[in-house]
C-alpha positions as a Markdown table, in Angstrom:
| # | Residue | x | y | z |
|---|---|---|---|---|
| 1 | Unk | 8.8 | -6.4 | 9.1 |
| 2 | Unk | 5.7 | -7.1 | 11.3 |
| 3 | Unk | 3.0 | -9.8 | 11.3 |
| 4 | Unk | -0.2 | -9.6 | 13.4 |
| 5 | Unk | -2.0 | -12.3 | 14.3 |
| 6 | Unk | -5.4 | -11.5 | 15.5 |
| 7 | Unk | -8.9 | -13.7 | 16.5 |
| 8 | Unk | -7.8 | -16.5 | 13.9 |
| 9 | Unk | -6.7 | -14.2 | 11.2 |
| 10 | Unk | -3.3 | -13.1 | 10.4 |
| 11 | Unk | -1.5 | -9.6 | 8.5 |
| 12 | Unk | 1.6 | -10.3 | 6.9 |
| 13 | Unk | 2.9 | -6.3 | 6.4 |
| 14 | Unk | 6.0 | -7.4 | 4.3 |
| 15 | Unk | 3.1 | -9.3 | 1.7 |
| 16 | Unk | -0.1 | -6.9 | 2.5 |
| 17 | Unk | -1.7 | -9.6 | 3.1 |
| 18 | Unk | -5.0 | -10.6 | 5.3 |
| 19 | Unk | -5.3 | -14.7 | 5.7 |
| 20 | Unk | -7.8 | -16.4 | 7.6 |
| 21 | Unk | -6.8 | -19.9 | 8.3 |
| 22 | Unk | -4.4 | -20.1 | 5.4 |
| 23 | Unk | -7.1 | -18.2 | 2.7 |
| 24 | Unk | -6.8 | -14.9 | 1.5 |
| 25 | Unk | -9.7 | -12.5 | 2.9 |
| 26 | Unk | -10.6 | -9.5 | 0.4 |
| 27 | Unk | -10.3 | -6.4 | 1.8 |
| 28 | Unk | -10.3 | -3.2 | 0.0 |
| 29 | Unk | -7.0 | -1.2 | -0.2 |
| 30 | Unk | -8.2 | 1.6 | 2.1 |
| 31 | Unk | -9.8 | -0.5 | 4.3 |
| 32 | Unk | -6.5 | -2.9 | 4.3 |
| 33 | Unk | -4.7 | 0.4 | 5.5 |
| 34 | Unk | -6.7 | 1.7 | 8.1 |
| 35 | Unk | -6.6 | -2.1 | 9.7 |
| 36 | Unk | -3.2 | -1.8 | 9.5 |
| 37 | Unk | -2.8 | 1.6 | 11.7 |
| 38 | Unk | -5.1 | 0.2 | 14.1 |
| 39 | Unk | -3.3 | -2.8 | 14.7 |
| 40 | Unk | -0.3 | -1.0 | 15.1 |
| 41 | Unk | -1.6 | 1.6 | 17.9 |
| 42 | Unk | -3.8 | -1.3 | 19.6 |
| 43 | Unk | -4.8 | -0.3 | 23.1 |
| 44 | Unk | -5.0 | 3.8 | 22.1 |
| 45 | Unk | -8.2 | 4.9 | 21.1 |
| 46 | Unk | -7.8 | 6.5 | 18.1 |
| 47 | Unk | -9.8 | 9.9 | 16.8 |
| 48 | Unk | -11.0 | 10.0 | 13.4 |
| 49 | Unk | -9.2 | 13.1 | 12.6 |
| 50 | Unk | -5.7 | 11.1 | 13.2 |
| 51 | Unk | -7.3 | 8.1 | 11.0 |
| 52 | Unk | -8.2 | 10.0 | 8.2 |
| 53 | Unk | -4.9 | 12.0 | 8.3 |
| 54 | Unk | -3.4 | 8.4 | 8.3 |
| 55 | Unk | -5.7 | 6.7 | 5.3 |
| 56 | Unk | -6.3 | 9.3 | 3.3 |
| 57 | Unk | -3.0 | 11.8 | 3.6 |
| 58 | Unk | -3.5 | 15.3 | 2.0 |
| 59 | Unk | -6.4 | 14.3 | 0.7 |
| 60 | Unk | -10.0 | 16.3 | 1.9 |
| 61 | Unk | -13.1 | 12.9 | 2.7 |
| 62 | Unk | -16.0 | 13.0 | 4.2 |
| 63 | Unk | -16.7 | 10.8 | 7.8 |
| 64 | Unk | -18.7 | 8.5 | 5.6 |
| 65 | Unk | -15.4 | 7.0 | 4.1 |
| 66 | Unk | -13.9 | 6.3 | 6.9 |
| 67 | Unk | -17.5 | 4.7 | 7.9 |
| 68 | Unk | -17.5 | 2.8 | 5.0 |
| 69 | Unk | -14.1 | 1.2 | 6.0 |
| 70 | Unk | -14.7 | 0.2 | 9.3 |
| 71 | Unk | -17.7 | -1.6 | 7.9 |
| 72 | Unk | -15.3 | -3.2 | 5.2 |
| 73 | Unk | -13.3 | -4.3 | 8.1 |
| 74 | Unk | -15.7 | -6.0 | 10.6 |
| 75 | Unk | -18.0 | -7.4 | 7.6 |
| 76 | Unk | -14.1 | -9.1 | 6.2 |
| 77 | Unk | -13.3 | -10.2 | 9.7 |
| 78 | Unk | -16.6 | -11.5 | 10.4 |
| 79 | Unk | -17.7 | -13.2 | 14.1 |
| 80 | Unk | -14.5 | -14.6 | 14.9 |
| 81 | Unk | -13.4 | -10.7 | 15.2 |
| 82 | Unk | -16.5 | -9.4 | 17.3 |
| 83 | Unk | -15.7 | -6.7 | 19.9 |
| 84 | Unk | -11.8 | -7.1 | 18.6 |
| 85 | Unk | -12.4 | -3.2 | 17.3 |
| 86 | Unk | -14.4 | -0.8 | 20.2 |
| 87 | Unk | -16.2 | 2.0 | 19.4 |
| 88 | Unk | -15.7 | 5.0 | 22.1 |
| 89 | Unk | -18.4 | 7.2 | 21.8 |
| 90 | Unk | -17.4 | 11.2 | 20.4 |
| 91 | Unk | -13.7 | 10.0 | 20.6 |
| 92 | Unk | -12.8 | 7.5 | 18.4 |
| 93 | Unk | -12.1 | 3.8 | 17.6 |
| 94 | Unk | -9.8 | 1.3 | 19.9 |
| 95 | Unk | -8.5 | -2.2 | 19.0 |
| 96 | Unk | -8.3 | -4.9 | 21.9 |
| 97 | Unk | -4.3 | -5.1 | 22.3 |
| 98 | Unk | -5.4 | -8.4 | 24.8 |
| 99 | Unk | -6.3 | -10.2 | 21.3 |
| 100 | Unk | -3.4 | -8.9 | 19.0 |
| 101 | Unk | 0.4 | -10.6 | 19.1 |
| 102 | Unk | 2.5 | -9.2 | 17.0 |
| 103 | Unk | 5.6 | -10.4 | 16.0 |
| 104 | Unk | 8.6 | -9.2 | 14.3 |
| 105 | Unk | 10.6 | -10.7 | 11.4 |
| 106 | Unk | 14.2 | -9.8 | 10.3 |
| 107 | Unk | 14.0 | -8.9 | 6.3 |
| 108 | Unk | 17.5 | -8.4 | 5.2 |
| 109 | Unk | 18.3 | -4.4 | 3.9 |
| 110 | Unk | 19.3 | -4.3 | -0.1 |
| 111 | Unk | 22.6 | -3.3 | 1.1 |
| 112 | Unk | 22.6 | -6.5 | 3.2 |
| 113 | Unk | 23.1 | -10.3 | 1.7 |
| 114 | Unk | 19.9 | -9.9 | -0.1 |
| 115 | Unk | 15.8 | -10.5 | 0.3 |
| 116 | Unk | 13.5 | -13.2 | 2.1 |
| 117 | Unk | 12.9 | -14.3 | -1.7 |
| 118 | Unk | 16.0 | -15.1 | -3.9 |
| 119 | Unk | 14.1 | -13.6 | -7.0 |
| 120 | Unk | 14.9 | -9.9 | -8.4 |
| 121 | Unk | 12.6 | -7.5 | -6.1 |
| 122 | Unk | 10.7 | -4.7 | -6.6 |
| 123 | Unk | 8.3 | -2.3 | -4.8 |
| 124 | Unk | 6.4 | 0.4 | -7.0 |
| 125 | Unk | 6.1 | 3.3 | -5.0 |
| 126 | Unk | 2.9 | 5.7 | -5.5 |
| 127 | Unk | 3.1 | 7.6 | -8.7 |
| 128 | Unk | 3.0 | 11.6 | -8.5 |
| 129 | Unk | -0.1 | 13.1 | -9.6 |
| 130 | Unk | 0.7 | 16.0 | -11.8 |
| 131 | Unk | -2.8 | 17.2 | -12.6 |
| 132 | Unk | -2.8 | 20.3 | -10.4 |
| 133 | Unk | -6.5 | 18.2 | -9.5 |
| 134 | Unk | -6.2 | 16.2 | -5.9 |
| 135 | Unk | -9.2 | 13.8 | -6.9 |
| 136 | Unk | -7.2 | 12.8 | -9.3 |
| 137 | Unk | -4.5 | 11.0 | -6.9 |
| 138 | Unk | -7.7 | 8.5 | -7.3 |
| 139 | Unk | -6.8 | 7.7 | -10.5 |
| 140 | Unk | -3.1 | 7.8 | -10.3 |
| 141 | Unk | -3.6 | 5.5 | -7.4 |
| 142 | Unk | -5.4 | 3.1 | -9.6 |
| 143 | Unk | -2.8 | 3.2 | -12.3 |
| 144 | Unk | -0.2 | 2.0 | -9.6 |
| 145 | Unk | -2.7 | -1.2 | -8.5 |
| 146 | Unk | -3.2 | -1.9 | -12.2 |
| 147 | Unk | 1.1 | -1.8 | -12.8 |
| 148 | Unk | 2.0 | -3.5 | -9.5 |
| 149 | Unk | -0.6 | -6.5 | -10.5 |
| 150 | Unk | 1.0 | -6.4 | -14.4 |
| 151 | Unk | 4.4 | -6.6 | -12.7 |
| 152 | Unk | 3.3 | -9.5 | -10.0 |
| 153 | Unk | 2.5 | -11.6 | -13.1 |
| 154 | Unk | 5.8 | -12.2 | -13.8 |
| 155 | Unk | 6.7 | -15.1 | -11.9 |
| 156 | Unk | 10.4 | -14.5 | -11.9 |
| 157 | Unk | 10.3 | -11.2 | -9.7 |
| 158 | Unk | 9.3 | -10.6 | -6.3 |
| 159 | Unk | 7.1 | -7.5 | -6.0 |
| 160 | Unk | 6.0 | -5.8 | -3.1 |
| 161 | Unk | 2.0 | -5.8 | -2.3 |
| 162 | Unk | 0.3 | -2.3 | -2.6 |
| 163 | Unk | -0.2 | -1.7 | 1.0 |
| 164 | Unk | 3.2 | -1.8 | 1.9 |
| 165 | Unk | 4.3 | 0.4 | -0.8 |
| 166 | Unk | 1.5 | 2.9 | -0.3 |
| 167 | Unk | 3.4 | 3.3 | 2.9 |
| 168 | Unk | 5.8 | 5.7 | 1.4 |
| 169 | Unk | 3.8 | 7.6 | -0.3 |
| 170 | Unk | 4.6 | 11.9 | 0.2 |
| 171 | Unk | 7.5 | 10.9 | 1.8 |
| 172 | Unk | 10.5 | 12.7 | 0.2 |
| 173 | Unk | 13.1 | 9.8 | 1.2 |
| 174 | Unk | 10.7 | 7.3 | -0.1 |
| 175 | Unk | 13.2 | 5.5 | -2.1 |
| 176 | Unk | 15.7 | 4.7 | 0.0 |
| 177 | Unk | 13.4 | 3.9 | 2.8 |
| 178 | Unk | 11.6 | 1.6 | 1.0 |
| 179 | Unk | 14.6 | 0.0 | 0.2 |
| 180 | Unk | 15.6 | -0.4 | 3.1 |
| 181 | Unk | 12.7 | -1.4 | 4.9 |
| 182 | Unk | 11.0 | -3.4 | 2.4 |
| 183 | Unk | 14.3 | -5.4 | 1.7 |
| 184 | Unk | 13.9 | -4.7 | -2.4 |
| 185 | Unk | 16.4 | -3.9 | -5.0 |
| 186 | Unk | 14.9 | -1.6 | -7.2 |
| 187 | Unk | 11.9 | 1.0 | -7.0 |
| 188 | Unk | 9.5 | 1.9 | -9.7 |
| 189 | Unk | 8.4 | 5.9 | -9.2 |
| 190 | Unk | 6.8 | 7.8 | -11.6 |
| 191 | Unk | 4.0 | 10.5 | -12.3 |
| 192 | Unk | 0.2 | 10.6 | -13.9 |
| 193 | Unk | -0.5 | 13.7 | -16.0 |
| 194 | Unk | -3.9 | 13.8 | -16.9 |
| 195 | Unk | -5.7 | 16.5 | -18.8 |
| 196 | Unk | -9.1 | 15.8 | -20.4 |
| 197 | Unk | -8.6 | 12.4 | -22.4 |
| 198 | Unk | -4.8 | 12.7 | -22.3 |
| 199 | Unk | -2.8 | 10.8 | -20.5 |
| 200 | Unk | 1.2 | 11.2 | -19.6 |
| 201 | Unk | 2.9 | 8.5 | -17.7 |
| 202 | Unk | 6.2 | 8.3 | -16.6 |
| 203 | Unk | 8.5 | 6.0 | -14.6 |
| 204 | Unk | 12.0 | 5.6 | -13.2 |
| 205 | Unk | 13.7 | 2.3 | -12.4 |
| 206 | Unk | 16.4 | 3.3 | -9.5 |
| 207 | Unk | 18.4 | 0.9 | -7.7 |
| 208 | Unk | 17.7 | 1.5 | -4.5 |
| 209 | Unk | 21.2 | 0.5 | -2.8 |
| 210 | Unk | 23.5 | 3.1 | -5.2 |
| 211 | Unk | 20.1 | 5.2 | -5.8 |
| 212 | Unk | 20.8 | 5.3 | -9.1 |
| 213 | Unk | 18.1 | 5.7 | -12.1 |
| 214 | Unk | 18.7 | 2.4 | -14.8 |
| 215 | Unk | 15.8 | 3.0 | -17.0 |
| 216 | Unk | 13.4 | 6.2 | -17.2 |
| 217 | Unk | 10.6 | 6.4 | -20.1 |
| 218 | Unk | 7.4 | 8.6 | -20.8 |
| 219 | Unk | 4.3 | 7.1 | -22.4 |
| 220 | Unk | 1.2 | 9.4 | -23.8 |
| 221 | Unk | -2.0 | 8.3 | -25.1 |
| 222 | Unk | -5.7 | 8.7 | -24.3 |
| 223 | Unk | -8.1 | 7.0 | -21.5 |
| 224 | Unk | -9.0 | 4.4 | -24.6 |
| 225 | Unk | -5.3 | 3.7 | -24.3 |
| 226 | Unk | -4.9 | 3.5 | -20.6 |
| 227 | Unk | -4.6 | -0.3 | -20.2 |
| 228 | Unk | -1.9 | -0.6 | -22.8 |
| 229 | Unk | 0.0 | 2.6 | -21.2 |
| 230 | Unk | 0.1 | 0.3 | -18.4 |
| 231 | Unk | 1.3 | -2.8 | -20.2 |
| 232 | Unk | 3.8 | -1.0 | -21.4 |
| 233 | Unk | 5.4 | 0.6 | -18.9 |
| 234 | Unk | 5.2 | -2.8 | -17.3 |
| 235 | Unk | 7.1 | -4.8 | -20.0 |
């Protein structure tokens, strides 16, 4: 896994995590990601078609989103990251690769002698929105945050930040990559159903070394019961 370190602020990929001498800095998830693919191509100057394909995958936004995250970004890196990101006029955006060091760390595979942490881990992959509506990957999105976070409470298992997970998301061999790359054990996938004030949720446990499914449930309820859906599925 990478870690970017960057005018006095470092990206931990493995953790999704943005720290500024030692303290978290908020940063929205979108925002988080699109940081993320410009660190990565720093030096390239970068359209906005190619970042929007990359932020918001299969998913039609206007130029004002991706606006709105770049502002995200410089107001959370503040003066210490002035001129780190370049605007090039009717092409695109470019990061300073003279102010980026990025370095590498070895996370072992699942098949391998284990994680960086010695708890259980986990990554919950992004849910499959089964509404037949695409603004409503929105709101299957969210129902992933609000799992991953129930999930992180529990002290005893590792879980994988949102922003790496999201990385998977459309990708058919999302499982096993994950696994692989993210150096977890098991994999949480699942799917949003939501028609009117109903809601279905599903998810699947799958052990990501063998591949196979442990535990597999379905919840239904209404929007009034969304936060306990969650708990739920969590427990």
């Amino acid at each position: 896994m990478t870690t970017f370190e960057f005018s006095g602020h470092r990206l931990d990929l493995h953790r999704g995590r943005l720290q500024r001498g030692g303290h978290d800095v908020d940063l929205r998830a979108k925002s988080l990601s699109l940081l993320v693919y410009l660190l990565e191509n720093a030096g390239r100057v970068i359209g906005k078609d190619e970042l929007v394909n990359a932020v918001w995958p299969n998913i039609a936004v206007s130029d004002d989103s991706l606006t709105q995250c770049m502002k995200d970004i410089r107001k959370a890196l503040g003066a210490e990251a002035d001129g780190l990101i370049r605007t090039v006029l009717r092409r695109g955006y470019v990061i300073d690769e003279e102010r980026v060091r990025r370095l590498e760390d070895r996370v072992a595979t699942a098949t391998g002698e284990g994680t960086a942490d010695d708890r259980p881990s986990i990554a919950v992959l992004p849910f499959e929105n089964l509404s037949g509506d695409p603004a409503q990957d929105y709101f299957a999105d969210g129902m992933v945050d609000e799992i991953t976070t129930a999930l992180s409470r529990m002290r005893w298992l590792f879980v994988i930040a949102r922003n790496s997970s999201f990385a998977y998301k459309g990708e058919a061999d999302g499982v096993k990559r994950a696994g692989a790359e993210l150096g977890v054990r098991y994999v949480l996938t699942g799917s949003v159903r939501k028609a009117g004030d109903h809601i279905r949720l599903t998810g699947q446990l799958i052990d990501s070394g063998s591949g196979k499914t442990i535990w597999a449930d379905r919840y239904d309820g209404t929007m009034a019961d969304v936060f306990d859906l969650q708990d739920r599925l969590a427990e």
